[in-house]
N, CA, C and O of each residue as an XYZ file, in Angstrom:
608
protein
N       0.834     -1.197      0.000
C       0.000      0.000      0.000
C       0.869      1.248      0.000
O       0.434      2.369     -0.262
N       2.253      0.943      0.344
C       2.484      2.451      0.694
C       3.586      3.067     -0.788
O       3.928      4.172     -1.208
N       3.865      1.441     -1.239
C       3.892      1.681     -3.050
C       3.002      2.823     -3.808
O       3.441      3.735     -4.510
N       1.592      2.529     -3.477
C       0.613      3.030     -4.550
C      -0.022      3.982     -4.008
O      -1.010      4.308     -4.665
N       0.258      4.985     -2.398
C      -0.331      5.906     -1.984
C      -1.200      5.767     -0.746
O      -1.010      5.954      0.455
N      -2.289      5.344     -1.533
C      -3.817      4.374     -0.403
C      -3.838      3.240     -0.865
O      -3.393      2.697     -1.876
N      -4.519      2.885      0.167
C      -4.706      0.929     -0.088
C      -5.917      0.900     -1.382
O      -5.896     -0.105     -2.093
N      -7.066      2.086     -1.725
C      -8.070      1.707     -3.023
C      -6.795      1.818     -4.163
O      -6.903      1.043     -5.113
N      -5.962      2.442     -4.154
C      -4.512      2.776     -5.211
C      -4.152      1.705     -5.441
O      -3.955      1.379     -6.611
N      -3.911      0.637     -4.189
C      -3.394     -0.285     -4.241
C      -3.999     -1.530     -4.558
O      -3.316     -2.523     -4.807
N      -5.310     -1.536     -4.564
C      -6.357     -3.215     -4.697
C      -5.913     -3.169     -6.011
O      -4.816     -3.680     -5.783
N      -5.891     -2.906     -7.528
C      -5.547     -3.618     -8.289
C      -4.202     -4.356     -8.454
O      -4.012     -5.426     -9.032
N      -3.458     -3.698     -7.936
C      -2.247     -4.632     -7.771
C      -2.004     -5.938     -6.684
O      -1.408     -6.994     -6.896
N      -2.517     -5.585     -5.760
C      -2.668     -6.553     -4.852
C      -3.719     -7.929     -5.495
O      -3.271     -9.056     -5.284
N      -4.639     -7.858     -6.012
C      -5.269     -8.641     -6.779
C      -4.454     -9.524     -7.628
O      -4.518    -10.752     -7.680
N      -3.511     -8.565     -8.430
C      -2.876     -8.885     -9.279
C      -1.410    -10.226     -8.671
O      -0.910    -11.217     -9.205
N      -1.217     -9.567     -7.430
C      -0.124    -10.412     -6.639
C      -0.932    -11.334     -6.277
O      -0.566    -12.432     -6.694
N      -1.926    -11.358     -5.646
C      -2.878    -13.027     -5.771
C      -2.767    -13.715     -6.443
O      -2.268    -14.831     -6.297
N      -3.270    -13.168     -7.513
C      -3.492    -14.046     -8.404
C      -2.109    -14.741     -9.487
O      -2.147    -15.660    -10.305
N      -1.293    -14.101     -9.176
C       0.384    -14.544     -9.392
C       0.014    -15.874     -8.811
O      -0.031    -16.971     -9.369
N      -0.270    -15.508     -7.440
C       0.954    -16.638     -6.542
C      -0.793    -17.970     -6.490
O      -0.520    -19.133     -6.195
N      -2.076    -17.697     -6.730
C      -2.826    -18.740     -6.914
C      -3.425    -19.079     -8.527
O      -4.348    -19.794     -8.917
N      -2.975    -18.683     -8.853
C      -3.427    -18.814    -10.679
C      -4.859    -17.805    -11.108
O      -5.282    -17.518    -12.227
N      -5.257    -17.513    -10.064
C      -6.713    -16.614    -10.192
C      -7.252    -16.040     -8.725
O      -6.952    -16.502     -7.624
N      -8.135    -14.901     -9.005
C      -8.273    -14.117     -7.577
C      -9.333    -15.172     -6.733
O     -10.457    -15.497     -7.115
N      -8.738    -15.551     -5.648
C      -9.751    -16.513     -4.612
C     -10.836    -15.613     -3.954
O     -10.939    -14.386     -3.922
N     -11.571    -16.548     -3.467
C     -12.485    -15.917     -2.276
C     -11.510    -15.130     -1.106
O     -11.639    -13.993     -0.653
N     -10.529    -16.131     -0.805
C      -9.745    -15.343      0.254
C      -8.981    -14.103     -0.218
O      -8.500    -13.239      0.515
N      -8.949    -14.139     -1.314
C      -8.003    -12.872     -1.562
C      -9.205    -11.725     -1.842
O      -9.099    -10.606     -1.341
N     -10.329    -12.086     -2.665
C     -11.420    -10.855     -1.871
C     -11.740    -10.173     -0.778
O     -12.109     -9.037     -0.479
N     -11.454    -11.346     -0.186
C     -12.019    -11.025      1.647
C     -10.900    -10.202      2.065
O     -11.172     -9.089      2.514
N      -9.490    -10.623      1.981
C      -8.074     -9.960      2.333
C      -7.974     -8.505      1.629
O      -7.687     -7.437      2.170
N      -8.319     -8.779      0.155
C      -8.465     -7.136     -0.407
C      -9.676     -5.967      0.008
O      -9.678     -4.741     -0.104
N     -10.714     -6.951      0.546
C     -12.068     -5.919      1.077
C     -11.196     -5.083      2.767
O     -11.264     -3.956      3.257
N     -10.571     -6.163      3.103
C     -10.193     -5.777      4.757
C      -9.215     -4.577      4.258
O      -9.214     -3.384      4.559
N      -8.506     -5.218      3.513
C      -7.029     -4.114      3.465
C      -7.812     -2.539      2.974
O      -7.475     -1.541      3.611
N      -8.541     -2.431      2.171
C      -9.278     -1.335      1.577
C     -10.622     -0.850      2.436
O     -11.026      0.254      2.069
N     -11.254     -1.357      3.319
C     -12.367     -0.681      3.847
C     -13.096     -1.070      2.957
O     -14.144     -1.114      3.600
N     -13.488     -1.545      1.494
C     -14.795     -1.766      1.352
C     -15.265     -2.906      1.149
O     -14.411     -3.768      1.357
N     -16.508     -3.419      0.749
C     -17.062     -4.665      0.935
C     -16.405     -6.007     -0.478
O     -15.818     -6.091     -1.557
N     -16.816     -6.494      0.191
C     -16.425     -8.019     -0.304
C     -17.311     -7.741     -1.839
O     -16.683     -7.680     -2.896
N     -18.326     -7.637     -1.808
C     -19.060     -7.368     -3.019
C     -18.916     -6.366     -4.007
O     -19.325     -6.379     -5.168
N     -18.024     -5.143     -3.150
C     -17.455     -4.030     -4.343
C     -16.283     -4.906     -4.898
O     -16.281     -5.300     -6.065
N     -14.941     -5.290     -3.697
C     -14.060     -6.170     -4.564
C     -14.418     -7.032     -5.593
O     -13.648     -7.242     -6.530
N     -15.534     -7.562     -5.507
C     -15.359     -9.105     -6.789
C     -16.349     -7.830     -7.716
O     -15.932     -7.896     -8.872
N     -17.216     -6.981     -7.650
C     -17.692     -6.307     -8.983
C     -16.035     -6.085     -9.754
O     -15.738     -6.558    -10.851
N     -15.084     -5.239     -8.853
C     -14.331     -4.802     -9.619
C     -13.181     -6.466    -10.316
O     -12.546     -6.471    -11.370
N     -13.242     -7.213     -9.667
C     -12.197     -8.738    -10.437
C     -13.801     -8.709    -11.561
O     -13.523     -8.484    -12.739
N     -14.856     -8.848    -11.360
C     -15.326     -9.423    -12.929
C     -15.418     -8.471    -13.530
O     -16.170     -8.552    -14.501
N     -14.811     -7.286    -13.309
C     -15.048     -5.932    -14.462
C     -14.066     -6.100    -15.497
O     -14.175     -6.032    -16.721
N     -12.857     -6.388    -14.576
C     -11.475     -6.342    -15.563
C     -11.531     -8.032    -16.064
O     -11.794     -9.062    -15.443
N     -11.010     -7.658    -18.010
C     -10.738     -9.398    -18.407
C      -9.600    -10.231    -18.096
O      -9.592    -11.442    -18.315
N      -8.442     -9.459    -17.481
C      -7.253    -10.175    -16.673
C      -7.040    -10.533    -15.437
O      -6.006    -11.034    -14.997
N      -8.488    -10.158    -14.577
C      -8.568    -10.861    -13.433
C      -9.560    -12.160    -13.639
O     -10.575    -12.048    -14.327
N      -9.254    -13.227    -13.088
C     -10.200    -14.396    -13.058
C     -10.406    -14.721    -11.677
O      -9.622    -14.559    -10.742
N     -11.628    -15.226    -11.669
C     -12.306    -15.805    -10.807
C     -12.640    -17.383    -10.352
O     -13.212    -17.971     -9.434
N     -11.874    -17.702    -11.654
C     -11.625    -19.359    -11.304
C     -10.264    -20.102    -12.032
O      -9.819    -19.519    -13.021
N      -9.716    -21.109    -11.679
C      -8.350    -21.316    -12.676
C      -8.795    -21.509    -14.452
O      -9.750    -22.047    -15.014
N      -7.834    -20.930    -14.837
C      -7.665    -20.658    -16.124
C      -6.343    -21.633    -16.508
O      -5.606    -22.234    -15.727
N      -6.301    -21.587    -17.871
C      -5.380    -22.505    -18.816
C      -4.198    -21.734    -18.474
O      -4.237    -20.688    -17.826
N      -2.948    -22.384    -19.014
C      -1.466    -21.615    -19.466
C      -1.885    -20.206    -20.615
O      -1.611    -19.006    -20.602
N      -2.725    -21.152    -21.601
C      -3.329    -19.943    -22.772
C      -4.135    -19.511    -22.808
O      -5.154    -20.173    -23.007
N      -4.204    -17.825    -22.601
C      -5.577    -17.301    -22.240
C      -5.422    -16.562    -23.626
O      -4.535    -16.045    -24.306
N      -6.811    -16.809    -23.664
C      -7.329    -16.230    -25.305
C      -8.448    -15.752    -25.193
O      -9.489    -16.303    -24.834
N      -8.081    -13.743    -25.787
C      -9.255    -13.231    -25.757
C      -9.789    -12.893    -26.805
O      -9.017    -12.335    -27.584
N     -10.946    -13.022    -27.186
C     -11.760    -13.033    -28.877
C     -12.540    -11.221    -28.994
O     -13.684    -11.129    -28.549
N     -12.220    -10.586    -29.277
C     -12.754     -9.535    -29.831
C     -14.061     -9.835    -30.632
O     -14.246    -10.432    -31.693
N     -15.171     -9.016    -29.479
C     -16.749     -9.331    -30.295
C     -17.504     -7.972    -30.583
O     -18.731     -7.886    -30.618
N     -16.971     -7.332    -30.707
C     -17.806     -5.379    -30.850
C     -17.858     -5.474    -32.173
O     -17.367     -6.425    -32.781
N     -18.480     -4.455    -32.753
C     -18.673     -4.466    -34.157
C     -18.426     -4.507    -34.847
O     -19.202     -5.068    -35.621
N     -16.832     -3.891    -35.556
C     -15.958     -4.095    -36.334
C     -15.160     -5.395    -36.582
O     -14.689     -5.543    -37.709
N     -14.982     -6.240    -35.762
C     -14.513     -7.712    -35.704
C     -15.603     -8.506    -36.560
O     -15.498     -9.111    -37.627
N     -16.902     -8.242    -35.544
C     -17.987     -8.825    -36.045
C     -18.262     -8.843    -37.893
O     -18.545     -9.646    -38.782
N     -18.058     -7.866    -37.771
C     -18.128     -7.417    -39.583
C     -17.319     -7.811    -40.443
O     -17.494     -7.775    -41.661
N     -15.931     -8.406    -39.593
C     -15.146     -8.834    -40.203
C     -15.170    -10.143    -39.949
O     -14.081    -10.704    -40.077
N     -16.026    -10.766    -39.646
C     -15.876    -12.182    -39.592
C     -15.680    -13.153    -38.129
O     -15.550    -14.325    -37.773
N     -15.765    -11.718    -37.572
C     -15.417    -12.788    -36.107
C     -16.262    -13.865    -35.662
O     -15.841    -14.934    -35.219
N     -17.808    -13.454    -35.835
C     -18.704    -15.036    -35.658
C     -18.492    -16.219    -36.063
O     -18.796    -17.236    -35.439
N     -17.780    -16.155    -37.484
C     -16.996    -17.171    -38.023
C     -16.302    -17.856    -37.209
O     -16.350    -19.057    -36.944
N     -15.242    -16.525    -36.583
C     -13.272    -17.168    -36.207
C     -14.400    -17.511    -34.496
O     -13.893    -18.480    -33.932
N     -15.114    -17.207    -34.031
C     -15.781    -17.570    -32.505
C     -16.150    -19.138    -32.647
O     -15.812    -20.079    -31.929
N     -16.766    -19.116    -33.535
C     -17.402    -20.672    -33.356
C     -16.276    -21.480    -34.031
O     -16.136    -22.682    -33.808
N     -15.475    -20.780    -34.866
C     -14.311    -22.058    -35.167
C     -13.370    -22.296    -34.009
O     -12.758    -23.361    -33.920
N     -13.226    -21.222    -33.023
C     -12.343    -21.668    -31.793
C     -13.235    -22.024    -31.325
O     -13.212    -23.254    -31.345
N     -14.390    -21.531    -30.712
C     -15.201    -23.252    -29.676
C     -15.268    -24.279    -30.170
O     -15.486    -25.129    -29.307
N     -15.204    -24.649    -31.049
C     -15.310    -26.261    -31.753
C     -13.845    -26.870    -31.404
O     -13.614    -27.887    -30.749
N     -12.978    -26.044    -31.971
C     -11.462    -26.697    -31.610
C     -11.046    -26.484    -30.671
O     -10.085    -27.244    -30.546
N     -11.175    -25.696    -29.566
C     -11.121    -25.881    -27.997
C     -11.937    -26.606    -26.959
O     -11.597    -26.779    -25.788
N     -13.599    -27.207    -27.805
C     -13.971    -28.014    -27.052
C     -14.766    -27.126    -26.227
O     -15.432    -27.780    -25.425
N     -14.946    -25.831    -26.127
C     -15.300    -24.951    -25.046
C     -16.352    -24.052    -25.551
O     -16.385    -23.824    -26.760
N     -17.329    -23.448    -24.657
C     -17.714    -21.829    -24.886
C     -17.146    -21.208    -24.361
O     -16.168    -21.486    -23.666
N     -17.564    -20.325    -24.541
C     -17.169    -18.443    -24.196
C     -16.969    -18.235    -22.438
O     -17.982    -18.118    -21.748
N     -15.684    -18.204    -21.846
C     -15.415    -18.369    -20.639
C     -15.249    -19.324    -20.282
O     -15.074    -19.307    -19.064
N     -15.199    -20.257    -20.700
C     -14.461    -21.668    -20.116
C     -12.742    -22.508    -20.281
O     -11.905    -21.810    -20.854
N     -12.450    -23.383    -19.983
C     -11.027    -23.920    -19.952
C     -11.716    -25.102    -20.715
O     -12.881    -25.486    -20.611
N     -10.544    -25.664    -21.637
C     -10.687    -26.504    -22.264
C     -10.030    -28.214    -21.246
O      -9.098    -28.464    -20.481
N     -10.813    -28.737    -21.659
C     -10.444    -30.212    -20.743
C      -9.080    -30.831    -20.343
O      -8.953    -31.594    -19.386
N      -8.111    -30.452    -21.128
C      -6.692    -30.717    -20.852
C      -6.469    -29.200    -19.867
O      -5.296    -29.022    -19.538
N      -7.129    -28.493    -19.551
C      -6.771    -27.566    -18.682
C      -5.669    -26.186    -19.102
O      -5.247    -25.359    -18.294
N      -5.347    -26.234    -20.699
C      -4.407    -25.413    -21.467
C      -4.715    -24.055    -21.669
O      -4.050    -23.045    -21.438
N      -6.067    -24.241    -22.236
C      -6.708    -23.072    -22.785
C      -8.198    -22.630    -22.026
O      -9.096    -23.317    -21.540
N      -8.011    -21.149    -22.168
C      -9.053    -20.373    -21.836
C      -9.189    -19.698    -22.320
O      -8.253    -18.916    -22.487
N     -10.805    -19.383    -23.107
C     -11.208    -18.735    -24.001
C     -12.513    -17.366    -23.504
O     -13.506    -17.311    -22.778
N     -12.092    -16.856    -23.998
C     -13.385    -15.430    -23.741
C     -13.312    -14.383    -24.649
O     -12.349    -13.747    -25.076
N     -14.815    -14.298    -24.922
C     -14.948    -13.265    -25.791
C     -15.165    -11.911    -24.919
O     -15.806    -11.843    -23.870
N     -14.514    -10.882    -25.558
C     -14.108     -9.665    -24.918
C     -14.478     -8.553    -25.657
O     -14.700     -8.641    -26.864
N     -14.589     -7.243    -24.878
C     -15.157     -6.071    -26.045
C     -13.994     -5.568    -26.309
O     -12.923     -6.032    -25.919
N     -14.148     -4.607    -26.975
C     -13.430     -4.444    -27.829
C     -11.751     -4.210    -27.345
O     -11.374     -3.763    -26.261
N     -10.850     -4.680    -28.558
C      -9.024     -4.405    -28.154
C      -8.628     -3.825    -29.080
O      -7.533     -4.029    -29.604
N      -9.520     -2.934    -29.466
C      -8.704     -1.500    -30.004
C      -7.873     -1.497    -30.743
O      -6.959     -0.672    -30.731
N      -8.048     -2.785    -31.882
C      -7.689     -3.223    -33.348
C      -8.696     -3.002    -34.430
O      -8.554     -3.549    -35.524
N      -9.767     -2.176    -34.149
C     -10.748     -2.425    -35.598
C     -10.407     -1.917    -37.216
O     -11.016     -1.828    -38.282
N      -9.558     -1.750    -36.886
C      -8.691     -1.592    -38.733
C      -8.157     -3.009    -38.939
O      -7.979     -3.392    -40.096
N      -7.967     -3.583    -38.212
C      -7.448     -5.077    -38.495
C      -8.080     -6.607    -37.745
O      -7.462     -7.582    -37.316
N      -9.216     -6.385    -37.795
C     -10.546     -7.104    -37.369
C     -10.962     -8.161    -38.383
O     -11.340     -7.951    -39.536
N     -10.890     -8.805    -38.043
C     -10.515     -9.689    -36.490
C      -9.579    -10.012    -35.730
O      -8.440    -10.380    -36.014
N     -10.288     -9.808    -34.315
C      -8.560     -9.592    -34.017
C      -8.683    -10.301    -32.323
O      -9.753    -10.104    -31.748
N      -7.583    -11.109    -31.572
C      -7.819    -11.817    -30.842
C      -6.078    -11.531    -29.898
O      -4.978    -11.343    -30.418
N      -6.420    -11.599    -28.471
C      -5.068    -11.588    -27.902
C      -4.768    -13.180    -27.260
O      -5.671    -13.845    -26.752
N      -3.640    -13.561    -27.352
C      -2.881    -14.650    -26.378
C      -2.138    -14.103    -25.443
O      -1.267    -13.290    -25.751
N      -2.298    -14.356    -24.543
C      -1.352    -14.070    -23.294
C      -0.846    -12.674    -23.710
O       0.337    -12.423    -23.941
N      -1.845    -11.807    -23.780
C      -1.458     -9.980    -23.883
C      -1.167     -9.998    -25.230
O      -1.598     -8.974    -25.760
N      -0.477    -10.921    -26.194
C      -0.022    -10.704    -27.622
C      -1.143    -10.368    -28.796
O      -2.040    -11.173    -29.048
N      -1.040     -9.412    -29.321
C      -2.334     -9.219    -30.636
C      -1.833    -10.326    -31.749
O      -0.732    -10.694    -32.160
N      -2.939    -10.603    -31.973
C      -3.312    -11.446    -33.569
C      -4.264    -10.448    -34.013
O      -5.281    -10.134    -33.395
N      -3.815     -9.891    -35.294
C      -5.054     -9.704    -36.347
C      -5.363    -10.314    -37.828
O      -4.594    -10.949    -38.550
N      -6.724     -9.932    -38.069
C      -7.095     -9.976    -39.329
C      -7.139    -11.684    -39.146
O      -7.015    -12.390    -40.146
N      -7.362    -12.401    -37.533
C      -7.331    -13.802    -37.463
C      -8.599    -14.585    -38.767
O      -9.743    -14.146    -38.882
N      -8.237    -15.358    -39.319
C      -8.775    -16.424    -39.922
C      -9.239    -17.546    -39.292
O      -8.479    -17.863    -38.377
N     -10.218    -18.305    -39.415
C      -9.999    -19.959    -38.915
C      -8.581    -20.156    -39.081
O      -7.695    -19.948    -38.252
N      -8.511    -20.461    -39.919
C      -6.919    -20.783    -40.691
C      -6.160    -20.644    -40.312
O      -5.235    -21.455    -40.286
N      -6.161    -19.152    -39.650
C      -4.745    -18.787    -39.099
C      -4.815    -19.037    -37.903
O      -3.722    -18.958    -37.341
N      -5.704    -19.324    -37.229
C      -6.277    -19.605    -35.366
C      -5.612    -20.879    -35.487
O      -4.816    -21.251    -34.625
N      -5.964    -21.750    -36.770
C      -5.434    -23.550    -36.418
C      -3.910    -22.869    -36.209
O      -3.447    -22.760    -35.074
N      -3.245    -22.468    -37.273
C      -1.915    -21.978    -37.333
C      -1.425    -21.820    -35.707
O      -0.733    -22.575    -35.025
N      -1.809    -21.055    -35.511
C      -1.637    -20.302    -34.151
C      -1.649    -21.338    -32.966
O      -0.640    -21.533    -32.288
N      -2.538    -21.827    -32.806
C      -3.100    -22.821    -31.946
C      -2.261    -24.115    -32.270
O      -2.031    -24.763    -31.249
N      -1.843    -24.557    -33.203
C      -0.428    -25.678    -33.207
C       0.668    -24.832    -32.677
O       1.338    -25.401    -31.816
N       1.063    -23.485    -33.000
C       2.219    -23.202    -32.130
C       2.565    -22.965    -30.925
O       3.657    -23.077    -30.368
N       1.237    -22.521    -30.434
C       0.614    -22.431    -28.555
C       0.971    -23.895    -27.958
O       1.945    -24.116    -27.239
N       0.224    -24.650    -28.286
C       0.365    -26.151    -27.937
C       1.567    -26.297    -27.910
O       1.874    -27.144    -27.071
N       2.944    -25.608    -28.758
C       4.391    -26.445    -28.870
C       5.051    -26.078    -27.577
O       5.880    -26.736    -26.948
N       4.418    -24.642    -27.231
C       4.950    -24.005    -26.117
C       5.012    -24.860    -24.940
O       4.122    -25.522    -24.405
N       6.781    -24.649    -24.513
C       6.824    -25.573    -23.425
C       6.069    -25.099    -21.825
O       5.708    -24.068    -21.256
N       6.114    -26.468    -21.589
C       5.410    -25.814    -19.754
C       5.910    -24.955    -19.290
O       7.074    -24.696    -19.597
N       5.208    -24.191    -18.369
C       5.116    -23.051    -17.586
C       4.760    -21.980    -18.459
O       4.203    -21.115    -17.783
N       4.840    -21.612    -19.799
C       4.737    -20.439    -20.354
C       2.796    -19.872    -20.169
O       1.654    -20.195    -20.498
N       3.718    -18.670    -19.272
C       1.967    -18.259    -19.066
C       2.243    -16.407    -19.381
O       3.218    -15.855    -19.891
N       0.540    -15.623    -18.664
C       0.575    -14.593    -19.067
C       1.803    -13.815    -18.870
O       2.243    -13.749    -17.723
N       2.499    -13.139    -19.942
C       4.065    -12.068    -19.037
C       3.308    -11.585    -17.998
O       2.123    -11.421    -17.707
N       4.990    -11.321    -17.295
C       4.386    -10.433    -15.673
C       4.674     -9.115    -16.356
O       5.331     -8.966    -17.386
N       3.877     -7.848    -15.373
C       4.276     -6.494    -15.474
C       5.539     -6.411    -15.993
O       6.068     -5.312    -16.159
């Protein structure tokens, strides 16, 4: 806290150190971030499901976010959406059964000149294809263990 000023300065980062050290923000680390900040348990978790890099339950090594706002859309993203749930096995917010991948569709990432457009672990893909998602998605898979989201 005394990093970021006040301890409300400080709950997104502290979240963020949770969820380092448990793979996603727990119940206990709500409860620990409501105490440290003065406010309720129920403002903390509005603000973890506001943001798409906090989770609320374990997630894959590969987190994959799908751009669904309008310009994607227009470009085909309903397409590239249902061709990654089919080949991940998953819908929209879920981990795929080998536990690798996690998928969510997200508003917008501030690529719509090059839409469709999708992030891995913070990295942009645009102008994604089916095609190029299989592409992509054989080279994710090659990635050896441990490779997860970069830190700050």
């Amino acid at each position: 806290m005394a990093e970021h000023g006040d301890a409300q300065a400080a709950l997104i980062p502290f979240l963020q150190y949770c969820q380092e050290q448990d793979g996603y923000v727990t119940q206990q680390a709500v409860s620990d971030a409501a105490a440290l900040t003065g406010i309720t348990d129920g403002e903390v978790e509005s603000i973890v499901s506001f943001y798409s890099l906090l989770f609320q339950h374990p997630v894959g090594k590969h987190i994959i976010h799908a751009c669904r706002t309008l310009s994607c859309m227009l470009g085909g993203a309903d397409r590239l959406h249902e061709h990654i749930r089919r080949r991940l096995g998953v819908r929209n917010g879920e981990t795929s059964a080998d536990g690798e991948f996690t998928y969510q569709e997200v508003e917008c990432l501030a690529a719509c000149d090059k839409a469709p457009c999708l992030q891995h672990n913070l990295q942009f893909h645009y102008n994604v294809t089916p095609e190029e998602f299989d592409r992509l998605l054989e080279t994710w898979r090659a990635q050896p263990a441990g490779a997860a989201l970069p830190a700050e």
